[in-house]
Structure formats: structure tokens, C-alpha cells
C-alpha positions as CSV (number, residue, x, y, z in Angstrom):
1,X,100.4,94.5,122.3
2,X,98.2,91.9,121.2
3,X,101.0,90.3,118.8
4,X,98.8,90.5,115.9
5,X,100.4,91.5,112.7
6,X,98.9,94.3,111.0
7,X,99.5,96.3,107.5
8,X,101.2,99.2,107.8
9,X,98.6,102.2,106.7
10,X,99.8,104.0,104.0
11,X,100.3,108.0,104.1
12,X,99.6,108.7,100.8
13,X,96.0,108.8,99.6
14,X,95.5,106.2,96.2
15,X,95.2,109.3,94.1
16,X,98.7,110.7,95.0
17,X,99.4,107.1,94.4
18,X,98.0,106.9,90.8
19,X,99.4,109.8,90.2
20,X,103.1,109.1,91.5
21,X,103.0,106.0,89.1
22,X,102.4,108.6,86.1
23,X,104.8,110.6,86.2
24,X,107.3,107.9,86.7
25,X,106.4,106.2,83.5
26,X,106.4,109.5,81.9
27,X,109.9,109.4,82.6
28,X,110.3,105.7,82.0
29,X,108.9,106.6,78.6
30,X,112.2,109.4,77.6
31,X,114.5,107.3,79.9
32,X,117.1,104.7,78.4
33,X,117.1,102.7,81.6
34,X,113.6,102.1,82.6
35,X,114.6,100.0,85.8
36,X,116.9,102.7,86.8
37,X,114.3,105.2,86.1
38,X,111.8,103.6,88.7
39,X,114.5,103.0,91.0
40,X,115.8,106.9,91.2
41,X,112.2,108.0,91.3
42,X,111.3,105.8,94.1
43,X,114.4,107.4,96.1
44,X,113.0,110.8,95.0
45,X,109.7,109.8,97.2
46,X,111.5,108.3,99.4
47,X,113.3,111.5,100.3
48,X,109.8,113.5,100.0
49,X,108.6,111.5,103.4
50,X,106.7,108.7,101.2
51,X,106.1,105.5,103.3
52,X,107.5,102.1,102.4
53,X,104.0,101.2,101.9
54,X,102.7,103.9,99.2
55,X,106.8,103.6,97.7
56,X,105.8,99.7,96.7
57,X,102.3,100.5,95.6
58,X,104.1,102.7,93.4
59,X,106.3,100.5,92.6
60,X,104.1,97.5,91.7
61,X,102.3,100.1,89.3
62,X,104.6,101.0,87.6
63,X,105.3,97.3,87.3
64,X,102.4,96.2,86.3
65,X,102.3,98.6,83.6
66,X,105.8,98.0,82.3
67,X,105.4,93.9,82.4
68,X,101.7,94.4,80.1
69,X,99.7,93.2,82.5
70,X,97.5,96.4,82.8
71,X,96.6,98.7,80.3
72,X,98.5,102.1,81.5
73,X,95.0,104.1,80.5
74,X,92.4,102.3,83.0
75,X,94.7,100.3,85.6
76,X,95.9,99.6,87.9
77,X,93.3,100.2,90.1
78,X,93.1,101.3,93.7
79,X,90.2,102.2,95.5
80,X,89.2,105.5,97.0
């Protein structure tokens, strides 16, 4: 080991991303609790074998969106 730290590689291409962060503001969007919302859809990748890694871009999305500081239509943006 050459005790460099290194970024754990995500196992979720940014498209399953991108799209993960949809549908949880879709729910956000009929839900009364947004926070909660993300929270229980985070668990629901979680159990579907997500990674930590993809779980907090998701989770940073969703964020992002929720806090305005990305339009929902064209961002956040991840590369391909």
C-alpha cells in the first residue's frame, strides 16, 4: 500500500445518477416532508447495492436543487 488516499470510484454511471436525483424530487415534489423524502429514498438505494459514493452525489443533487442553487432543468451537472 502506498498510503495514498484515493476517492472511492463510484458504481453507478452519472446517468443512473441524474436520474436517481429525479425521481427523488419527483417525490420531494407530492411529499410533505422533503428531508424525510430524500432520506427514505437514499435508504431505498442504499438497499439496491448503491455505493456511499453515488448515495451522496445523489444526495448533493437533490440538494442543490432543493437549496436553488441549480436550476432542476439543466443542473446539476456531471460528466459522462
Amino acid at each position: 500500500m502506498s498510503g495514498l488516499l484515493t476517492s472511492p470510484v463510484p458504481n453507478q454511471l452519472p446517468g443512473a445518477i441524474r436520474e436517481a436525483a429525479r425521481r427523488c424530487l419527483t417525490r420531494v415534489e407530492v411529499g410533505s416532508m422533503p428531508l424525510g423524502v430524500v432520506a427514505e429514498f437514499l435508504a431505498e438505494l442504499r438497499d439496491g447495492g448503491w455505493d456511499e459514493h453515488s448515495i451522496r452525489s445523489v444526495d448533493v443533487a437533490v440538494r442543490q436543487v432543493l437549496m436553488g442553487m441549480v436550476d432542476p432543468e439543466t443542473g446539476p451537472t456531471f460528466k459522462e
